[in-house]
C-alpha positions in Angstrom: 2.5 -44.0 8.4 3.4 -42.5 4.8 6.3 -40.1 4.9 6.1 -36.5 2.7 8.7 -36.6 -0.1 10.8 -33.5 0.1 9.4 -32.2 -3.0 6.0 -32.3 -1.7 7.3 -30.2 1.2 9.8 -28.1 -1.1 6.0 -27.3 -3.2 4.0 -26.5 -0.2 6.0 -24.3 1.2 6.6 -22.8 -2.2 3.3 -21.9 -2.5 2.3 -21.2 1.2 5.2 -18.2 0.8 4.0 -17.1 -2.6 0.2 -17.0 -1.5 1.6 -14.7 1.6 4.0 -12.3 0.0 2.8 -9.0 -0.9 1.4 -8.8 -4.8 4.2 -6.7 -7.2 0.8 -6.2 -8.9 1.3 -2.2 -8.2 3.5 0.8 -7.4 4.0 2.1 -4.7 4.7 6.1 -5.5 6.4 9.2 -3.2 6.5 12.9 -3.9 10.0 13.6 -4.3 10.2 15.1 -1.2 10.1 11.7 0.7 13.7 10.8 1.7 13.0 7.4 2.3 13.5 4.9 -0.6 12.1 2.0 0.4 9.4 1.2 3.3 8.6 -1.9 5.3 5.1 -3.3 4.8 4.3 -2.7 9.0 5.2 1.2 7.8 3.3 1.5 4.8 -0.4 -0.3 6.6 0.7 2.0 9.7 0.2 5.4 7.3 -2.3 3.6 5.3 -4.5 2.8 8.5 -3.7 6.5 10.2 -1.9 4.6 12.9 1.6 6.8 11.7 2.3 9.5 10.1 5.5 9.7 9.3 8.3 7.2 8.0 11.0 5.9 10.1 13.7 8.0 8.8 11.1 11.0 9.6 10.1 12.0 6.3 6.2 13.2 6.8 3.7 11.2 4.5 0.2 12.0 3.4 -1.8 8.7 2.1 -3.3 8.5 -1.0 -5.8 5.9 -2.2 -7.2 4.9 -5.5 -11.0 4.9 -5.1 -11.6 1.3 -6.9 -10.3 -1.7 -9.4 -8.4 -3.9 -9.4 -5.3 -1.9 -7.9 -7.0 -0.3 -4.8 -8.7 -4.0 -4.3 -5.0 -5.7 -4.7 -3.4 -2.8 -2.1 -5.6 -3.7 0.3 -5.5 -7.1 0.5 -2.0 -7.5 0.2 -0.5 -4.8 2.1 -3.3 -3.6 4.6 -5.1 -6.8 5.2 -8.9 -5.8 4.4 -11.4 -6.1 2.5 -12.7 -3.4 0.8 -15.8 -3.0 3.1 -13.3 -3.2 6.2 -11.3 -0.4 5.3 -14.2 1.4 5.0 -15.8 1.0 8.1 -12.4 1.0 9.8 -12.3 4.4 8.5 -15.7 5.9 9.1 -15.3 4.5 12.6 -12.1 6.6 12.6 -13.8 9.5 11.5 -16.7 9.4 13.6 -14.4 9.5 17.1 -12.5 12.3 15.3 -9.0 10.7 15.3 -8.8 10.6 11.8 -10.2 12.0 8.0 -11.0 10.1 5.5 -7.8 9.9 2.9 -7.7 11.3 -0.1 -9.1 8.9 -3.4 -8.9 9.6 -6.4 -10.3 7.8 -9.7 -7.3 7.2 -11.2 -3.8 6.1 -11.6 -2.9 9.4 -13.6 -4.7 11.3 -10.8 -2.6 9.6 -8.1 0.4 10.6 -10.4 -0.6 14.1 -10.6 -1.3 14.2 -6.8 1.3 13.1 -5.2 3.6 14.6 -7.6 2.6 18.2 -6.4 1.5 17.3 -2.6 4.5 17.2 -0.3 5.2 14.1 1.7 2.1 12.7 -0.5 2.4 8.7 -1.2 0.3 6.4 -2.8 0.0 3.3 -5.5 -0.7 2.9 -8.8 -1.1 -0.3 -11.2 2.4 -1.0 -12.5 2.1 0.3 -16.4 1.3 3.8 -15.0 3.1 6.6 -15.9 5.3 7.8 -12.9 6.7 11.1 -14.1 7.2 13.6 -11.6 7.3 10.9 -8.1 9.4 8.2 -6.9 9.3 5.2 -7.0 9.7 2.9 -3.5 10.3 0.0 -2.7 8.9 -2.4 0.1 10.7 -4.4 2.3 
């Protein structure tokens, strides 16, 4: 039987962690409002999917999605775990049963900006050379 060099291993895993971690392909954006700095992912897919609505150290959020690209498509995958097609039946499915509305999406990066700038407890993404002006920035753990 052939043994696995420790480099092989040391590579594997290497990559196995690197194709599972969360993309830094985006921000993730707060109206200033939010006292949370960071968020763990299991928070951030719990407000994204409507399973939570507020933050663990209480603050009150309101999601906000890009409608399409690159972004929204990266968000999804990486830090709710669907497809672009699941989300949206997950949602209308949601909507139908009347536990949830839809969330807002908007076209673009500067709109999310705008949005959640003025929208208390408001948080959303954006692709990472947008403009932040006006929101925090967090962080997730």
């Amino acid at each position: 039987m052939r043994h696995i060099q420790p480099l092989t291993i040391a590579l594997l895993a290497s990559a196995f962690c690197a194709w599972n971690a969360p993309a830094a392909d985006l921000k993730l954006i707060a109206n200033p409002n939010v006292a949370a700095t960071s968020v763990t992912a299991d928070e951030l897919k719990g407000v994204f999917l409507a399973t939570r609505s507020s933050l663990s150290d209480g603050s009150h959020v309101e999601p906000v999605l890009l409608k399409d690209g690159p972004t929204h498509e990266a968000f999804l995958k990486d830090y709710i775990g669907k497809t672009e097609a699941a989300f949206e039946s997950y949602y209308r499915s949601l909507v139908f049963t009347g536990k949830a509305s839809m969330p807002k999406a908007l076209a673009s990066d500067a709109d999310v900006v705008a949005y959640v700038a003025k929208t208390k407890g408001a948080i959303g993404y954006v692709s990472p050379g947008a403009a932040t002006a006006g929101v925090k920035t967090l962080e997730v753990k």
